[in-house]
N, CA, C and O atoms as a MOPAC input file, in Angstrom:
PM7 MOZYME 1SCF
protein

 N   -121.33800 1   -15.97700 1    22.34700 1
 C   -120.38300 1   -15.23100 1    23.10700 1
 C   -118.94800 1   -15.67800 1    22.84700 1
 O   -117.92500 1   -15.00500 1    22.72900 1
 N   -119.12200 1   -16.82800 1    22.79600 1
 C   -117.97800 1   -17.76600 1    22.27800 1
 C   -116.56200 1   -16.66400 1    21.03300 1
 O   -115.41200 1   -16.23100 1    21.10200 1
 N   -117.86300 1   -16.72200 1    19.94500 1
 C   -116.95600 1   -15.67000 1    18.75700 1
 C   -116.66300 1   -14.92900 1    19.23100 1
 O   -115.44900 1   -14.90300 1    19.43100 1
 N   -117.46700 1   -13.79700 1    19.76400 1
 C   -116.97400 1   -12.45800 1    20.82400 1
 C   -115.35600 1   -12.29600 1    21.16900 1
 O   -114.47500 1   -11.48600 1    20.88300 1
 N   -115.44900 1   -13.40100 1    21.86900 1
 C   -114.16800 1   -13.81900 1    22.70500 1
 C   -112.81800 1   -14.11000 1    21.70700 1
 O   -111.64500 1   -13.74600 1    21.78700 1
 N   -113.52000 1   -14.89500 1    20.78400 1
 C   -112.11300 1   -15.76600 1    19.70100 1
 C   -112.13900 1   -14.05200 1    19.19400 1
 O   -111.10200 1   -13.52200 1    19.59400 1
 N   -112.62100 1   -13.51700 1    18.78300 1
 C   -112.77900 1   -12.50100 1    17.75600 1
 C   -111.49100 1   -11.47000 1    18.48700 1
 O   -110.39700 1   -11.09200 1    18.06700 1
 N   -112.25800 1   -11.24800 1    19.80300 1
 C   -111.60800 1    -9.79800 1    20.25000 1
 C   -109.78500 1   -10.37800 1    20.48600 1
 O   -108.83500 1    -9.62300 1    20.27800 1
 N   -109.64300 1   -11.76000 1    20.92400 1
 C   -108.56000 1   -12.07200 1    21.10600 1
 C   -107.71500 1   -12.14900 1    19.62500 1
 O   -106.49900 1   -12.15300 1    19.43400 1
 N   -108.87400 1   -12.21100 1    18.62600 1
 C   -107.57800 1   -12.44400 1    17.53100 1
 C   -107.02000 1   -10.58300 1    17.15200 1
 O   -105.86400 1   -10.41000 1    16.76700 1
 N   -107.88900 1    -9.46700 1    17.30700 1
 C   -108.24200 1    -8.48700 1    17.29300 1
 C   -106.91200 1    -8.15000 1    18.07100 1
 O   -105.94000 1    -7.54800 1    17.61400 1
 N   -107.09500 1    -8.75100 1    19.55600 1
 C   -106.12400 1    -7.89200 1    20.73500 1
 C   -104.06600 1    -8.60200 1    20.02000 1
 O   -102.96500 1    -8.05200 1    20.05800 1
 N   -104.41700 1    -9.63500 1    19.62100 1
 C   -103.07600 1    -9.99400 1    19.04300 1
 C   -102.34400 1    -9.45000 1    17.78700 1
 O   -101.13700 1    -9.47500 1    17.54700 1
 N   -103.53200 1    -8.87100 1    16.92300 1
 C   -102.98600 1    -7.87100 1    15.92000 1
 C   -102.84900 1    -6.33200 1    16.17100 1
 O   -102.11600 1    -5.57900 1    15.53000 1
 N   -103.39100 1    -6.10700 1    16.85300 1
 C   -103.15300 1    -4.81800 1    17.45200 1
 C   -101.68200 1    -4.77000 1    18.48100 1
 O   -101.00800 1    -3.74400 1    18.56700 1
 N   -101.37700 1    -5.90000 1    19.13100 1
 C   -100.08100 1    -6.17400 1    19.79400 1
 C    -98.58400 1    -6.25200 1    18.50000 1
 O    -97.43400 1    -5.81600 1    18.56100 1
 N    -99.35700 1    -7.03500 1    17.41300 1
 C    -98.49400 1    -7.13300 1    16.38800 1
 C    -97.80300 1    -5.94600 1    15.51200 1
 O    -96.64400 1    -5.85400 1    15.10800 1
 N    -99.05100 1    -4.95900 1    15.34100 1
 C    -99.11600 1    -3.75700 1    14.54300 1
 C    -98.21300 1    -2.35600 1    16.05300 1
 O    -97.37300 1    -1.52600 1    15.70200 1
 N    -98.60600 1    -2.46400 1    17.25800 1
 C    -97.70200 1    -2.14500 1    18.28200 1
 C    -96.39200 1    -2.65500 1    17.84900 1
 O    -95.81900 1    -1.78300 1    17.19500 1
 N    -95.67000 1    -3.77200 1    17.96500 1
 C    -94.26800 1    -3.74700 1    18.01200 1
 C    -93.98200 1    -3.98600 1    16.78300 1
 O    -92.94500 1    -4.64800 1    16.73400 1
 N    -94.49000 1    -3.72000 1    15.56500 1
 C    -93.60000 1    -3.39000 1    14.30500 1
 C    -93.59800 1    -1.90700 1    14.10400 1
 O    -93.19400 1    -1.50200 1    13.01400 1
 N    -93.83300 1    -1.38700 1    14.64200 1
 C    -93.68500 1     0.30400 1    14.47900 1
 C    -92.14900 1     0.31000 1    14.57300 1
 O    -91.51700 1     0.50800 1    13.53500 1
 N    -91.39400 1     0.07700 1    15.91900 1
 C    -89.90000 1     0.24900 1    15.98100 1
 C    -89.50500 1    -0.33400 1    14.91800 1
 O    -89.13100 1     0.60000 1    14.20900 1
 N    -89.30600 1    -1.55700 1    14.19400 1
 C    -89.03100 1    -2.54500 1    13.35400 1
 C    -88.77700 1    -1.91300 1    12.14400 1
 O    -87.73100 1    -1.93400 1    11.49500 1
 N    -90.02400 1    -1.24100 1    11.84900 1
 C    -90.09400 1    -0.57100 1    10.10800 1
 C    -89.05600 1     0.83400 1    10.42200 1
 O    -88.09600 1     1.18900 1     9.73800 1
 N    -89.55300 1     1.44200 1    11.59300 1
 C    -88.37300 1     2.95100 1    11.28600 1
 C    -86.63100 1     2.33600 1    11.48900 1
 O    -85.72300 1     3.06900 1    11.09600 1
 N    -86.31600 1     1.03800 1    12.08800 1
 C    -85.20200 1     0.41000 1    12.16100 1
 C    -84.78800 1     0.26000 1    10.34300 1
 O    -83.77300 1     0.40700 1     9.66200 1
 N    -85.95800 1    -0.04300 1    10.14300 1
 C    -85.56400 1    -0.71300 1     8.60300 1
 C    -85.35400 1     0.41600 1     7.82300 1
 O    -84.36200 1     0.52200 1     7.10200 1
 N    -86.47800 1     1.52600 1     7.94200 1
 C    -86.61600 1     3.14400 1     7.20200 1
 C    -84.73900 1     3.58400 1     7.03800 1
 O    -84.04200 1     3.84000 1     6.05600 1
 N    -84.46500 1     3.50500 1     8.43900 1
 C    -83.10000 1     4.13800 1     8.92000 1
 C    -82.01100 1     3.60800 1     8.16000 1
 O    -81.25900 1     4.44400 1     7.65900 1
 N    -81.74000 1     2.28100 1     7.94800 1
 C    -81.32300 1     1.17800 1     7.27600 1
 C    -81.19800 1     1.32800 1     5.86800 1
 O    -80.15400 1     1.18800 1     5.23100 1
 N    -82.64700 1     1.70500 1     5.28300 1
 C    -82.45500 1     2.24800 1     3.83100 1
 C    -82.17800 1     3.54000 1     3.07700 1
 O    -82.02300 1     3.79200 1     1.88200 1
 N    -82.16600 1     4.56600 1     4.63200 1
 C    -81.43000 1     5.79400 1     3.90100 1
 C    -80.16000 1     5.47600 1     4.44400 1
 O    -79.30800 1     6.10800 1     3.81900 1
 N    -79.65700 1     4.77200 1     5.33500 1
 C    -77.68600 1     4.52100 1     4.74800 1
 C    -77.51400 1     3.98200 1     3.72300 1
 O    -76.53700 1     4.41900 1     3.11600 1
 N    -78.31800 1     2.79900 1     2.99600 1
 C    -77.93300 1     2.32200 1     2.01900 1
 C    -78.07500 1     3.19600 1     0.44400 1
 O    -77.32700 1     2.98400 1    -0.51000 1
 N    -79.32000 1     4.29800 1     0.45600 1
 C    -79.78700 1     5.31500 1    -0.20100 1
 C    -78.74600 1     6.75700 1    -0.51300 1
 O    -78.77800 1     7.60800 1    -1.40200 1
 N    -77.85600 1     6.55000 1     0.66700 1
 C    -76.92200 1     6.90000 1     0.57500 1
 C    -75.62800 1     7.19200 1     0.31700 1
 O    -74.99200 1     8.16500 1    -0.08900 1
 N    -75.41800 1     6.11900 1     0.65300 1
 C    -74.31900 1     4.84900 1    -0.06100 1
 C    -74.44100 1     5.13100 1    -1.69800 1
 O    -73.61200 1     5.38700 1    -2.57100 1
 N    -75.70500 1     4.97700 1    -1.68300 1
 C    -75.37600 1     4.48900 1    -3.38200 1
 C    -75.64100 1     5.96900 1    -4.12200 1
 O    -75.48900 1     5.91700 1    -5.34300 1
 N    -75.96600 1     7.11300 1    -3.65400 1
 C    -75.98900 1     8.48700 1    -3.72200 1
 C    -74.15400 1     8.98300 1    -4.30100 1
 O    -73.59900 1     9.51800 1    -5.26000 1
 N    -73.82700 1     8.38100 1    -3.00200 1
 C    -72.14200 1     9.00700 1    -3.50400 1
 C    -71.78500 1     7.77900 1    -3.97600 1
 O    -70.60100 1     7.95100 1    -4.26600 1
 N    -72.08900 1     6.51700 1    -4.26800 1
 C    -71.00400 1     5.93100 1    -5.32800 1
 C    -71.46900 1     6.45500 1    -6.63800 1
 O    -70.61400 1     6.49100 1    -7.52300 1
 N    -72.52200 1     6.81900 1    -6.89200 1
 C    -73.38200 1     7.15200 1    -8.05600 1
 C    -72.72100 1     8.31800 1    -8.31300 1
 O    -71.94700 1     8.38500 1    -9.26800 1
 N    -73.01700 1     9.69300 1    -7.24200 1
 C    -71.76800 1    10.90400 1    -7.81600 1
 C    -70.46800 1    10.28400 1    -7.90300 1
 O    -69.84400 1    11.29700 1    -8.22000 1
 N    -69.46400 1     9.24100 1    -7.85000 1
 C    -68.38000 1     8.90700 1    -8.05800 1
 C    -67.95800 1     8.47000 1    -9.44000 1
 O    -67.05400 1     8.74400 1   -10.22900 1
 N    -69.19100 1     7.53200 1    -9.37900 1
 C    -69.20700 1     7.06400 1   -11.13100 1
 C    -69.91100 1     7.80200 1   -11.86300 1
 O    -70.40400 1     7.23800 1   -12.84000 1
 N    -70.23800 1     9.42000 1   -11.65700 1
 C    -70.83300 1     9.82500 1   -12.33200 1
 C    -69.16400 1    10.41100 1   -12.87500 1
 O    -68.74100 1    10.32700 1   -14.02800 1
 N    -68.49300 1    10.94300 1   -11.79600 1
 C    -67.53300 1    12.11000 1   -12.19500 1
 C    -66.45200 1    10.95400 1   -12.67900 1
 O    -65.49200 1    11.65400 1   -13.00200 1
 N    -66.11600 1     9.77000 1   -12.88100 1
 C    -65.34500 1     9.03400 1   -13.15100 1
 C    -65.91500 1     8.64700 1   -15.15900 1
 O    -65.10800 1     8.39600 1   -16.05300 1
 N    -66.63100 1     8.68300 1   -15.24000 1
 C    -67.50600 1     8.38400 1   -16.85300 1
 C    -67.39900 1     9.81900 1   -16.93600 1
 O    -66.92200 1     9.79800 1   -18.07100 1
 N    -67.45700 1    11.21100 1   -16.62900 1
 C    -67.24300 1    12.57800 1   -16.85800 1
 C    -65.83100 1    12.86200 1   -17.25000 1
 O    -65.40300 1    13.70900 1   -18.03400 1
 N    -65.27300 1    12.07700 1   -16.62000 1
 C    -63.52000 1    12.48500 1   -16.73900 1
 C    -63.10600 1    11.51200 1   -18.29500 1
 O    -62.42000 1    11.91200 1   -19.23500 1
 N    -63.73500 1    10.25800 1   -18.15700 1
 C    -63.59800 1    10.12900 1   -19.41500 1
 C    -64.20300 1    10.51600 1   -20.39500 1
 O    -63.39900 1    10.53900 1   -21.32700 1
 N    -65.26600 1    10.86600 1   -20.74400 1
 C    -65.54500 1    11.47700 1   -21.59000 1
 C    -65.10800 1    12.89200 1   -22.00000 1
 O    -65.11300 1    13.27900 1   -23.16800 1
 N    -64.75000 1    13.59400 1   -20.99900 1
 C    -63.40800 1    14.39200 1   -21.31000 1
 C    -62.01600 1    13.94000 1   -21.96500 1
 O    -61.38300 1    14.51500 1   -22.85000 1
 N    -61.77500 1    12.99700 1   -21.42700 1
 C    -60.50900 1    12.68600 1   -22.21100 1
 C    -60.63900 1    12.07200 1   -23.54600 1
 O    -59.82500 1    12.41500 1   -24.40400 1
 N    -61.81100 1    10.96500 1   -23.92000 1
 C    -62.07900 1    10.89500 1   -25.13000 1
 C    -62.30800 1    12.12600 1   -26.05900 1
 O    -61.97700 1    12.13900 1   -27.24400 1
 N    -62.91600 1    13.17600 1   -25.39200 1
 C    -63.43800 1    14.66600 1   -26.70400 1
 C    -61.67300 1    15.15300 1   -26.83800 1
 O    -61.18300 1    15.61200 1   -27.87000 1
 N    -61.07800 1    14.97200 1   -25.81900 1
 C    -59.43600 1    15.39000 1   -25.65600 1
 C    -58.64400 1    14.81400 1   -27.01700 1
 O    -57.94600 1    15.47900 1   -27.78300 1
 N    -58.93800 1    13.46400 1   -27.09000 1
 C    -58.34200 1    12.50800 1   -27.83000 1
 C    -58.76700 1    13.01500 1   -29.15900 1
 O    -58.04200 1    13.55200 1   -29.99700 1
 N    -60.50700 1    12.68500 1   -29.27000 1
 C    -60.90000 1    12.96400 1   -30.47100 1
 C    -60.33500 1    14.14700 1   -31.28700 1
 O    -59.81000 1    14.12800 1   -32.40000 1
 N    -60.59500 1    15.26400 1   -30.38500 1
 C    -59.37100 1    16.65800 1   -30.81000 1
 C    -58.38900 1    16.68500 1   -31.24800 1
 O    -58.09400 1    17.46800 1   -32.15000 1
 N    -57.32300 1    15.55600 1   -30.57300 1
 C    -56.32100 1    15.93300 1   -31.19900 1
 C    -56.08100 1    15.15900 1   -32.32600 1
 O    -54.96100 1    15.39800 1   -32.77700 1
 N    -56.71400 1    14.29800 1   -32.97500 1
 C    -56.88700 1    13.51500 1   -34.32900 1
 C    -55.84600 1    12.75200 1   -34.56300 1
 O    -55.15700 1    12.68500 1   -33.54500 1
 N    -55.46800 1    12.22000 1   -35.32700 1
 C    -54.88600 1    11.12300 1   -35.75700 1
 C    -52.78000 1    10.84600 1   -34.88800 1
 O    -52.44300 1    12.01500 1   -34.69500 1
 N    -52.54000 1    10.66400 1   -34.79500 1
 C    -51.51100 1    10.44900 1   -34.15300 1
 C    -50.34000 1     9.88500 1   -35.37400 1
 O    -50.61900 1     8.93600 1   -36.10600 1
 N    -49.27400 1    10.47500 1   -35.44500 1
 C    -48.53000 1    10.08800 1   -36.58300 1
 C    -47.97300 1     8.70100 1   -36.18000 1
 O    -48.26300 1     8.18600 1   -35.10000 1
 N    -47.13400 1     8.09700 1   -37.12300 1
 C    -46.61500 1     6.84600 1   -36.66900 1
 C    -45.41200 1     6.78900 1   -36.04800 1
 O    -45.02000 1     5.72200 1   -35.57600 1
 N    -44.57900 1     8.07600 1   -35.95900 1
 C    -43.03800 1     8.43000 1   -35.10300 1
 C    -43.66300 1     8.73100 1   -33.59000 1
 O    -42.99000 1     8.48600 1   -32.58900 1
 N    -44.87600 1     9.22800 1   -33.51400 1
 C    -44.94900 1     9.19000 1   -32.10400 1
 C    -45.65900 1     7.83700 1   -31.59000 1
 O    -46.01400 1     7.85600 1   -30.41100 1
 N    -45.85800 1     6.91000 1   -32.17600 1
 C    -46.48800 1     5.86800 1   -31.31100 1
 C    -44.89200 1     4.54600 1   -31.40700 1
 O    -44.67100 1     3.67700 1   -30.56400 1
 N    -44.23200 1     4.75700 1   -32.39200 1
 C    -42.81500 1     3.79000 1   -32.33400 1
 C    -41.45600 1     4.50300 1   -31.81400 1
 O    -40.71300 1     4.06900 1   -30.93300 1
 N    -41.30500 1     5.65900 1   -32.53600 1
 C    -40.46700 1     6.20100 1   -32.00600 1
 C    -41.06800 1     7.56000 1   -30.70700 1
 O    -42.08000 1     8.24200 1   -30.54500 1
 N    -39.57000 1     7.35300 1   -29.93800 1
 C    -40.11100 1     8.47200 1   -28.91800 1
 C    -39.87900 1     9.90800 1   -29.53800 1
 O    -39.33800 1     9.88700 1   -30.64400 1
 N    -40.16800 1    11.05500 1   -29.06000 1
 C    -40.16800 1    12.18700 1   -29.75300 1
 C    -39.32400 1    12.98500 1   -29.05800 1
 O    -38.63600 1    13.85500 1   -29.59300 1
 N    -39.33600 1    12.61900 1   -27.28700 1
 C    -38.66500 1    14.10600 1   -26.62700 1
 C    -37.71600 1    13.34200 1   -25.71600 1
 O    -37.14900 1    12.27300 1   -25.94200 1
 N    -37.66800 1    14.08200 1   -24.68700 1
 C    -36.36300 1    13.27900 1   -23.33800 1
 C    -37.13200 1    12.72800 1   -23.34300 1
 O    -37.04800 1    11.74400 1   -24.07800 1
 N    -38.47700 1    12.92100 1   -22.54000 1
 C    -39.24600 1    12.33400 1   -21.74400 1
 C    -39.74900 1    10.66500 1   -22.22600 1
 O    -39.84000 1     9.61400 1   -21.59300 1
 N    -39.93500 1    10.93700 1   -23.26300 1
 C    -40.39100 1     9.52200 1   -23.99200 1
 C    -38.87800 1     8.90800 1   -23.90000 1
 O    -38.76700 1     7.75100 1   -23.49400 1
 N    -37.92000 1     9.51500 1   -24.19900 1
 C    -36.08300 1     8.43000 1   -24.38300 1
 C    -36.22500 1     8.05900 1   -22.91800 1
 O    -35.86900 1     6.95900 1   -22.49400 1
 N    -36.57500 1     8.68500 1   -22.41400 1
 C    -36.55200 1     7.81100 1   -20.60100 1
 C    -37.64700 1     7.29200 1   -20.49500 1
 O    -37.38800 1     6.56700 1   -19.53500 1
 N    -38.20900 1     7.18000 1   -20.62000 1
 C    -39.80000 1     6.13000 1   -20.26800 1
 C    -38.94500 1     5.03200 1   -20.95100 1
 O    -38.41500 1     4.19000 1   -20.22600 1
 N    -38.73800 1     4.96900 1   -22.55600 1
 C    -38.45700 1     4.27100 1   -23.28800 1
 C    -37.39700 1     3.00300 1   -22.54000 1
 O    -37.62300 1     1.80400 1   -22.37400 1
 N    -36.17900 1     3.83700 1   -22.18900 1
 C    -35.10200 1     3.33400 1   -21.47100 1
 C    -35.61300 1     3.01600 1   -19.97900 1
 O    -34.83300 1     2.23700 1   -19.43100 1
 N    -36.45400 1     3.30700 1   -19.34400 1
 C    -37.08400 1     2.27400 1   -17.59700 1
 C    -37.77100 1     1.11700 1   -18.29000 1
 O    -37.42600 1    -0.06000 1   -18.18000 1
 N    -38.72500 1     1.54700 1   -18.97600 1
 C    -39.40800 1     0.13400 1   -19.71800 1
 C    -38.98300 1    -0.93000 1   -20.83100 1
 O    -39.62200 1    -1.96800 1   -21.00500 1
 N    -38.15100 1    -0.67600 1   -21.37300 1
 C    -37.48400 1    -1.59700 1   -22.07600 1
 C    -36.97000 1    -2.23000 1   -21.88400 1
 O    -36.23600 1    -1.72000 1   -21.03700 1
 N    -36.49100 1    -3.76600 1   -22.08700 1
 C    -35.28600 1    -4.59900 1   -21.46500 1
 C    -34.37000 1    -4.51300 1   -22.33500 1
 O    -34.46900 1    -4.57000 1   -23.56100 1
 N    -32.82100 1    -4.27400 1   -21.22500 1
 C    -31.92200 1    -3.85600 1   -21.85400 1
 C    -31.55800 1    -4.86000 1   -23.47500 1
 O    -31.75300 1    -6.07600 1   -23.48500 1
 N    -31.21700 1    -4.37500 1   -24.28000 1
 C    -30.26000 1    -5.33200 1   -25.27900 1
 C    -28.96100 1    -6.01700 1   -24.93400 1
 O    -27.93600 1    -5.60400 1   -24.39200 1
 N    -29.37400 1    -7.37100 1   -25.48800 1
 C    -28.07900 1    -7.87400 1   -25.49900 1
 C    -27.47700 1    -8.01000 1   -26.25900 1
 O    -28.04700 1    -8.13400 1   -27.34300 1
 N    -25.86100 1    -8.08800 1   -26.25500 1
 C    -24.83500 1    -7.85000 1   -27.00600 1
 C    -24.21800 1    -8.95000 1   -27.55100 1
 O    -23.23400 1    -8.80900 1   -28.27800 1

């Protein structure tokens, strides 16, 4: 009768155990679709961020070789003023 007893008590303590992890796991469930989420939109972020470059590389590739007056010398206003904010002045 003895076992009976050890038995049903080890029985009644896993059944108490398997009772209060029910809340526990849907706590945790809940837990991993924010994080499932999370990484949902950083994933569309770095998807459209590697999209944009690879646009601008096929951009680049397109426009082919780049002469050597536009990478030393500037070509328009726009470059004589970039040129002139970023440069340090000359001295005399």
């Amino acid at each position: 009768m003895t076992d009976l007893t050890t038995r049903r008590a080890q029985l009644e303590q896993i059944k108490e155990d398997l009772s209060s992890a029910q809340p526990a796991i849907k706590d945790e469930m809940a837990r991993l679709r924010a994080v499932r989420d999370v990484c949902r939109g950083v994933g569309e972020r770095f998807g459209a961020i590697v999209g944009a470059g690879d646009e601008r590389l096929a951009w680049l590739e397109a426009r082919g070789e780049v002469s050597v007056d536009e990478v030393v010398c500037s070509t328009t206003i726009v470059y004589n003023q970039c040129a002139r904010l970023s440069a340090p002045p000359r001295l005399s």
